[in-house]
C-alpha positions as a Markdown table, in Angstrom:
| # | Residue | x | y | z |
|---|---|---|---|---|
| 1 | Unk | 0.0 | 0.0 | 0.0 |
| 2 | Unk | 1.2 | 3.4 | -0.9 |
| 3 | Unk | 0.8 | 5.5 | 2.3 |
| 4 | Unk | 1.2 | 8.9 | 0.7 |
| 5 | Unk | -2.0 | 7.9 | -0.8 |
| 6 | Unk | -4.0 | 8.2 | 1.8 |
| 7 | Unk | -4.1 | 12.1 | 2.6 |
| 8 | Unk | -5.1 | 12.3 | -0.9 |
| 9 | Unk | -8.1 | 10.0 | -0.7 |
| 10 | Unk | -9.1 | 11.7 | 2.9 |
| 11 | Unk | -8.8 | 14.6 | 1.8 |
| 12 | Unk | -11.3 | 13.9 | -1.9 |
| 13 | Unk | -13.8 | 12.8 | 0.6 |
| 14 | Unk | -14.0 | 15.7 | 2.8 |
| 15 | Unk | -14.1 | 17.8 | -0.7 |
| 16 | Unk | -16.6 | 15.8 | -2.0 |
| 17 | Unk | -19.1 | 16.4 | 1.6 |
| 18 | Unk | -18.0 | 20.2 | 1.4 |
| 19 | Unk | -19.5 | 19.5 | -2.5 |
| 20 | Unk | -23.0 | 18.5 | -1.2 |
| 21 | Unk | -23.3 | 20.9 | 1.5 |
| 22 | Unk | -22.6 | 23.2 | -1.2 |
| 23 | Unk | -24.9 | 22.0 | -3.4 |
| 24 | Unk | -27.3 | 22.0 | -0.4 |
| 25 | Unk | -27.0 | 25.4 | 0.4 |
| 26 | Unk | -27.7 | 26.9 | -2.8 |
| 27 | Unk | -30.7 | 24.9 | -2.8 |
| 28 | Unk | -32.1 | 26.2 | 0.4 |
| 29 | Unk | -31.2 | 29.8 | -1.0 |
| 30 | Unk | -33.3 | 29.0 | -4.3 |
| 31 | Unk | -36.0 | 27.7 | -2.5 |
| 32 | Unk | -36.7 | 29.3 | 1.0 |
| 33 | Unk | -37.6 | 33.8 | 1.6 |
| 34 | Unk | -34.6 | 35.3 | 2.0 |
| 35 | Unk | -35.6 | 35.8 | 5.5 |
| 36 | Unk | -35.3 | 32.1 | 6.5 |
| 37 | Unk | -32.7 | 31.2 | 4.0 |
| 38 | Unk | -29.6 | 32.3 | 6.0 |
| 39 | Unk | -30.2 | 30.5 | 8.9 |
| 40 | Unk | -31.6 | 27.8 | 7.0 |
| 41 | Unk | -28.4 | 27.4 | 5.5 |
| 42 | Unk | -26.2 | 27.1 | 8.6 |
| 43 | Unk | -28.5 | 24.9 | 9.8 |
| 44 | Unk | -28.2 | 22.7 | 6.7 |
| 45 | Unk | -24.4 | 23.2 | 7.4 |
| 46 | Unk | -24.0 | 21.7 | 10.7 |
| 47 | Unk | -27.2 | 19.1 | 10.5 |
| 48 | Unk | -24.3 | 17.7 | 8.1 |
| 49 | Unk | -20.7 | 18.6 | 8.9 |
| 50 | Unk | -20.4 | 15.2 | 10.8 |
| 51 | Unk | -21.9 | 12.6 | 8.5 |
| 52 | Unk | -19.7 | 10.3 | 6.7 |
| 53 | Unk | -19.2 | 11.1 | 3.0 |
| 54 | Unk | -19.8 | 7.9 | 2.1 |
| 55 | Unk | -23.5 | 8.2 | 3.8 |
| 56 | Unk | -23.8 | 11.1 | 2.1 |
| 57 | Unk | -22.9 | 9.5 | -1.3 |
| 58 | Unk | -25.6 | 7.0 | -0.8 |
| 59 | Unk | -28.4 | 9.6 | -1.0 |
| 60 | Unk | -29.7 | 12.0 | -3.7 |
| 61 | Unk | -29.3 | 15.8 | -3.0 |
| 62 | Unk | -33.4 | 15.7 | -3.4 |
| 63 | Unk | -33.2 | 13.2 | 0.0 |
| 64 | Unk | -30.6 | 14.8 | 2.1 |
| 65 | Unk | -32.3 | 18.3 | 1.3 |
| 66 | Unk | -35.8 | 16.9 | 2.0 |
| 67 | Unk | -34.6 | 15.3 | 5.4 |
| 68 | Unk | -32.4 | 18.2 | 6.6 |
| 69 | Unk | -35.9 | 20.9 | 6.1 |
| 70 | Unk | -38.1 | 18.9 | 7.5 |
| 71 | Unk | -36.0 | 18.5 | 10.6 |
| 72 | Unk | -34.8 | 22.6 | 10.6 |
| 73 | Unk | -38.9 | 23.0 | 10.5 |
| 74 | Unk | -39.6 | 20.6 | 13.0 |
| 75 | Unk | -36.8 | 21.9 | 15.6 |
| 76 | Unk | -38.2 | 25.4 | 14.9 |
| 77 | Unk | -40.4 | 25.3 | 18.1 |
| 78 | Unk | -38.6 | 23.8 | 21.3 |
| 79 | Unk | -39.9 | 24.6 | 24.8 |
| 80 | Unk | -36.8 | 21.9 | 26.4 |
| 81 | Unk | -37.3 | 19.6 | 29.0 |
| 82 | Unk | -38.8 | 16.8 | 27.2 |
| 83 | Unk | -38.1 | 15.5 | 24.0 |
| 84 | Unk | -40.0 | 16.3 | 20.9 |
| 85 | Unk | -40.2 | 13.2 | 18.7 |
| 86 | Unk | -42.1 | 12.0 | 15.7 |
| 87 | Unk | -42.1 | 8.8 | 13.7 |
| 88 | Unk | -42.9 | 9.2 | 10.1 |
| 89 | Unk | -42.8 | 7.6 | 6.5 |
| 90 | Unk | -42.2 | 10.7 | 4.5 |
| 91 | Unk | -43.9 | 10.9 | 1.1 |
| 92 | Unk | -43.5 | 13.3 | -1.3 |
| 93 | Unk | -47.8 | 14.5 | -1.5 |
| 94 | Unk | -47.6 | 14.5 | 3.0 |
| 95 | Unk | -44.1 | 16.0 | 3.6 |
| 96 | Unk | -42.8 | 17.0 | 0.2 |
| 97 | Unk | -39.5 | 14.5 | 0.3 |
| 98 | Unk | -39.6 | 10.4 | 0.6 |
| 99 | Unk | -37.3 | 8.2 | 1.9 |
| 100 | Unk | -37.4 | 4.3 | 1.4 |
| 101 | Unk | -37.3 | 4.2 | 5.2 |
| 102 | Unk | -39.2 | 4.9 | 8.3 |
| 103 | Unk | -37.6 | 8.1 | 9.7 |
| 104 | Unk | -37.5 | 9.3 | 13.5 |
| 105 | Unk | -37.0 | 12.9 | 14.4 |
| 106 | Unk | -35.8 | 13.8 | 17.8 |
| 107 | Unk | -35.0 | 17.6 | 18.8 |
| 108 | Unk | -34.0 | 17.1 | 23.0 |
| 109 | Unk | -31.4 | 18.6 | 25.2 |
| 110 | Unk | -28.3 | 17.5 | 24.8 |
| 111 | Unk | -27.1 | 15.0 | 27.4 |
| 112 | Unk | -25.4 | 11.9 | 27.5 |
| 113 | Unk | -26.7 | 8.3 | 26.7 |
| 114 | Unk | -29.1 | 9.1 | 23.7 |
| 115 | Unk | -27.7 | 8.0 | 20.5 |
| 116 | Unk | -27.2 | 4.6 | 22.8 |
| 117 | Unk | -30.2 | 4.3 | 24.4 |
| 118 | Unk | -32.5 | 5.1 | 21.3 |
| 119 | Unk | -30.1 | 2.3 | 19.1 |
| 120 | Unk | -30.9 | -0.3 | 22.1 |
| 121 | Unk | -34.6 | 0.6 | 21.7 |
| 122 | Unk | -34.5 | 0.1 | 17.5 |
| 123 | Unk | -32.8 | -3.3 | 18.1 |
| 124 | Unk | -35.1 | -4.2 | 20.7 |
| 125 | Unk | -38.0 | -3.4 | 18.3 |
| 126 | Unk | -36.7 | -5.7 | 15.8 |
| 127 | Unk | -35.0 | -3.1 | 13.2 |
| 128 | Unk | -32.1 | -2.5 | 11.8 |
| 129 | Unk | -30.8 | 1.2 | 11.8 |
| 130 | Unk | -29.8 | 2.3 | 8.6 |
| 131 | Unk | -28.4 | 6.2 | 9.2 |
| 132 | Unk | -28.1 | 8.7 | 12.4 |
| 133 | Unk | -27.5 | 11.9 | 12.2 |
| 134 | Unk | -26.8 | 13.5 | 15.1 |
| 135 | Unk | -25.5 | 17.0 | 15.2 |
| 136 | Unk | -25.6 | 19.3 | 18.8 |
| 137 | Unk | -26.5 | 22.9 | 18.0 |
| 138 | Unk | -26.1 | 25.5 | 20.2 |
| 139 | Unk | -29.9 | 27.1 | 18.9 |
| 140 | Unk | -31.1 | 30.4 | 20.3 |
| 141 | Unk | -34.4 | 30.9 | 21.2 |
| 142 | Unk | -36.4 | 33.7 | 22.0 |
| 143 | Unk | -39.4 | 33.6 | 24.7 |
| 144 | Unk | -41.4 | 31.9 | 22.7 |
| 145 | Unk | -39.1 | 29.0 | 22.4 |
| 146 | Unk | -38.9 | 30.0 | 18.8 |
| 147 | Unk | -35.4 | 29.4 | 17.1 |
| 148 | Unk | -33.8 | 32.5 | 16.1 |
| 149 | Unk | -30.2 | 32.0 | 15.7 |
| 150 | Unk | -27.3 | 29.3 | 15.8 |
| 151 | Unk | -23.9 | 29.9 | 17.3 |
| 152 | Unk | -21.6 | 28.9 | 14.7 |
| 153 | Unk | -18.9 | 28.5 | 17.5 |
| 154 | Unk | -19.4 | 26.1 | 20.6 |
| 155 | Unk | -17.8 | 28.5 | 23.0 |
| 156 | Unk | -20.2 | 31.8 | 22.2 |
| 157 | Unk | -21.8 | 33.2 | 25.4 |
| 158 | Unk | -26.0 | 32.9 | 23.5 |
| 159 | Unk | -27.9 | 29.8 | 23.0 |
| 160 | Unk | -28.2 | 26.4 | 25.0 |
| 161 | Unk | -27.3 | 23.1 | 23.1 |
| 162 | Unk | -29.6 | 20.7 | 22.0 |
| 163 | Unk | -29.3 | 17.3 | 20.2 |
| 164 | Unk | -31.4 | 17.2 | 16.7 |
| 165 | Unk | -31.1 | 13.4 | 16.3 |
| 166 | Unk | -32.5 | 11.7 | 12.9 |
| 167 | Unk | -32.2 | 8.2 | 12.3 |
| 168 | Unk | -33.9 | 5.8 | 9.8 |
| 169 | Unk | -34.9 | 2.1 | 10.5 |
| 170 | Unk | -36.4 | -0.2 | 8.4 |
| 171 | Unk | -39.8 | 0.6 | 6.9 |
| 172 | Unk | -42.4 | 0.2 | 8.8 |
| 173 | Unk | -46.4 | 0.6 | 7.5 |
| 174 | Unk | -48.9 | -0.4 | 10.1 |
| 175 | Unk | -50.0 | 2.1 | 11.9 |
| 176 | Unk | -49.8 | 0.5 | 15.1 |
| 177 | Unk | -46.2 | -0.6 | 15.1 |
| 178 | Unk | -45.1 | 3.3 | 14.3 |
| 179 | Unk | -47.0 | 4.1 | 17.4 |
| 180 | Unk | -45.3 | 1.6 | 18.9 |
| 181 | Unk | -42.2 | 2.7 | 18.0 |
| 182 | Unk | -43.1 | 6.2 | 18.7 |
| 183 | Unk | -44.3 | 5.7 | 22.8 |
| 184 | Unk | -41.1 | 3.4 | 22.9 |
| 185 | Unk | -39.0 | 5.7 | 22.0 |
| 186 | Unk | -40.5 | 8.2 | 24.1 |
| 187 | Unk | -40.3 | 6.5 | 27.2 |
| 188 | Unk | -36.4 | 5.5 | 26.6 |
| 189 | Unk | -35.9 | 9.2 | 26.0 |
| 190 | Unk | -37.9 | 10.3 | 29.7 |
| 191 | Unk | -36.2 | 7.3 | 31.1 |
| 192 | Unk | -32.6 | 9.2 | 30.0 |
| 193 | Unk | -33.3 | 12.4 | 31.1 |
| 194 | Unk | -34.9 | 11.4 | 34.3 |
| 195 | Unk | -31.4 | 9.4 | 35.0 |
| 196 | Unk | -29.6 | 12.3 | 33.7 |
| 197 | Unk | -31.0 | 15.1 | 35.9 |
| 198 | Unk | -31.4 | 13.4 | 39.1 |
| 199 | Unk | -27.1 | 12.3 | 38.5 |
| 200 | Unk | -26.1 | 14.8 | 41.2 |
| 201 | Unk | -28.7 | 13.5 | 44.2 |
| 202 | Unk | -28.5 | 9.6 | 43.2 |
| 203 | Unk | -24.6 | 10.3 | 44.0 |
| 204 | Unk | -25.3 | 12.3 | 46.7 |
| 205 | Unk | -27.6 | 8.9 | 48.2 |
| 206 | Unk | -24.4 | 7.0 | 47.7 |
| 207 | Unk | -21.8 | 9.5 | 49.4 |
| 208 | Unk | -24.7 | 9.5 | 52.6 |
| 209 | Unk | -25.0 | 5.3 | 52.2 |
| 210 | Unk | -21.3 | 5.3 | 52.7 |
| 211 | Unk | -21.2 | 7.7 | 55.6 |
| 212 | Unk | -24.3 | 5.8 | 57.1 |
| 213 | Unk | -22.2 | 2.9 | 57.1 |
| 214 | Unk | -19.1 | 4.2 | 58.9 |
| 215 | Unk | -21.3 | 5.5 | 61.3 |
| 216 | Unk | -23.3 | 2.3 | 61.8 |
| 217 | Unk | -21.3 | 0.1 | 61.4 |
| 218 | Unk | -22.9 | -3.3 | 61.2 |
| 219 | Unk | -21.1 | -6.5 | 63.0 |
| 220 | Unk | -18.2 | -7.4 | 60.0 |
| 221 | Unk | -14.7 | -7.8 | 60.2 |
| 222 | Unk | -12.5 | -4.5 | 60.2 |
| 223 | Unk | -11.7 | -5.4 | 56.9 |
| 224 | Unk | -14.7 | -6.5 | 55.2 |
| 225 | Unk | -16.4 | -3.0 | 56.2 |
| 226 | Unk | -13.2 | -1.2 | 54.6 |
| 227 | Unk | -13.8 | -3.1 | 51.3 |
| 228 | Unk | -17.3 | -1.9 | 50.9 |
| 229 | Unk | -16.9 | 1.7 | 51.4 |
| 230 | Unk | -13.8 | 1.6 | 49.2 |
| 231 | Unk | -16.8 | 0.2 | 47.0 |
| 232 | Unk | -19.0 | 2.5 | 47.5 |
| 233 | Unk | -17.2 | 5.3 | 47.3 |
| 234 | Unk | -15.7 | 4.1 | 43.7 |
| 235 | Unk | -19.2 | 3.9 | 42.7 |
| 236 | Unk | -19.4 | 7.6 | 43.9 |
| 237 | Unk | -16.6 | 8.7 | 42.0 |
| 238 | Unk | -17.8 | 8.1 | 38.6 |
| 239 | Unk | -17.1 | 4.5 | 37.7 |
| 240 | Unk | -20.7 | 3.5 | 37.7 |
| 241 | Unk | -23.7 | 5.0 | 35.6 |
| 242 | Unk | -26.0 | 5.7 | 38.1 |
| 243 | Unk | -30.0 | 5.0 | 36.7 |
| 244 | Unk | -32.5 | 4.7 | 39.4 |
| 245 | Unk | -32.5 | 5.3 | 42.9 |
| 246 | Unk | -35.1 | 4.2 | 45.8 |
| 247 | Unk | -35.5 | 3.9 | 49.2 |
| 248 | Unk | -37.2 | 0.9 | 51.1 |
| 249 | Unk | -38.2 | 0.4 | 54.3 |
| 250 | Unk | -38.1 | -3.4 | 55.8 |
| 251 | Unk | -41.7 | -4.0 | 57.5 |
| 252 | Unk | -43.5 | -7.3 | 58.8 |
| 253 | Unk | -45.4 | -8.8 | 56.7 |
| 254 | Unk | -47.6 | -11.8 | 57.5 |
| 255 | Unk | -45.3 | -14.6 | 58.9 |
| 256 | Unk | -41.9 | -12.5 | 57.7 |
| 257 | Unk | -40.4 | -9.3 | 56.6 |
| 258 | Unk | -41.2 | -6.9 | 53.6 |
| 259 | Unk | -39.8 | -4.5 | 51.7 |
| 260 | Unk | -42.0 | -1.1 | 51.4 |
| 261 | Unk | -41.1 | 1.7 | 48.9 |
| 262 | Unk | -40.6 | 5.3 | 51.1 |
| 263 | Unk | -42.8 | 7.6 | 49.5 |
| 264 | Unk | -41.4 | 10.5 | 47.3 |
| 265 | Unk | -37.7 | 8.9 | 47.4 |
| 266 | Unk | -37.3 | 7.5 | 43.9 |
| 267 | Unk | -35.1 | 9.7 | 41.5 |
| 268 | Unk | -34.1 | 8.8 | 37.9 |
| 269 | Unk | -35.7 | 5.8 | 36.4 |
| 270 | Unk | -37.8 | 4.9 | 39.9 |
| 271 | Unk | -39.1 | 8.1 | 40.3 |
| 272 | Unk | -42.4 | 7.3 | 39.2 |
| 273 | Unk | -44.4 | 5.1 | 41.7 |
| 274 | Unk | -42.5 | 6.8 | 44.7 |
């Protein structure tokens, strides 16, 4: 192999994704008011910057322009907090592009675990994922929750990130397994940002278990006790993702002992039921 080759080749490919954005972005021009067309067009140009060129290749300009609107339109309106999702088959007469594939359209905070968690939930459906797209925008909003601008830099003081997440599975028709799709991927999605905001108290639960311990110590061996706060306390320091927390209390129950959830103690994925 010729290894002086290779800077060329690397090099043709990002040409040939700075092409289509290109191509892209006199398309928005030609097509949107001149009012919406300049944002439209940075938009366009991060939504892409981070695909593959070889994913890009794969599509016509009509698809990658049709998928690329329909999301800038979509992610328009964002209050934050929960996700906004949809689940759609795009035809050309409904949402003026099409796509051979069933195509999910995510506009969320950005946070960790996403991409991840929503692949897990695909697979677990059954379906194979055939493209994600996943750029994080920092999008301004006004207090409408209308987007108004897009930082072109990730270290400008305006705007908040969010993750604008599109990602096409296998076709699916009936209606019931896109709403089944949908609500799954809608509860993954709560489930992740539940776990995600409630980080700093689930750790906090740990750091008190382990203090709890040393000062109640129950009847083990000197050394036993010191191995499970040296647990604990790794757990605490980042080693472990933290999902659901709950408390119990241990009650009688009949003929032997139960365990009874505290009220209002759940955080992340056991908030709900407590």
């Amino acid at each position: 192999m010729d290894l002086n080759s290779q800077p060329h080749d690397v090099e043709r490919g990002n040409l040939d994704s700075l092409d289509v954005i290109a191509q892209l972005a006199q398309r928005v021009r030609a097509k949107l008011p001149p009012e919406q067309a300049a944002l439209a067009v940075e938009f366009t140009r991060q939504y892409y910057a981070e695909v593959a060129p070889e994913d890009l290749a794969e599509r016509s300009l009509d698809e990658l322009y049709g998928a690329a609107l329909s999301h800038w339109h979509f992610a328009r309106s964002y209050a934050g907090g929960a996700a906004k999702l949809r689940v759609i088959n795009p035809r050309q007469d409904e949402h003026g592009w099409q796509s051979t594939h069933t195509v999910i359209e995510i506009v969320n905070d950005d946070m960790p675990f996403l991409v991840d968690s929503i692949t897990m939930e695909v697979n677990r459906q059954g379906l194979t994922l055939h493209l994600i797209v996943h750029p994080v925008m920092k999008i301004q909003r006004d207090a409408e929750h209308r987007l108004v601008g897009l930082a072109r830099q990730r270290d400008e003081p305006e705007g908040r990130f969010e993750s604008l997440i599109h990602v096409e599975v296998d076709r699916r028709t009936d209606a019931a397994r896109l709403a089944e799709l949908q609500s799954g991927l809608q509860r993954i999605l709560a489930d992740v940002g539940a776990a995600v905001a409630d980080w700093a108290p689930m750790r906090q639960a740990l750091v008190d278990a382990a203090g709890q311990l040393q000062r109640s110590a129950p009847p083990l061996p000197a050394e036993d006790l010191a191995e499970d706060l040296a647990f604990v306390h790794w757990l605490a320091d980042g080693n472990f993702t933290l999902l659901g927390y709950r408390d119990y209390d241990l009650v009688q129950h009949g003929d032997g002992d139960a365990l009874r959830v505290v009220p209002g103690s759940g955080l992340g994925i056991l908030r709900a039921g407590a």
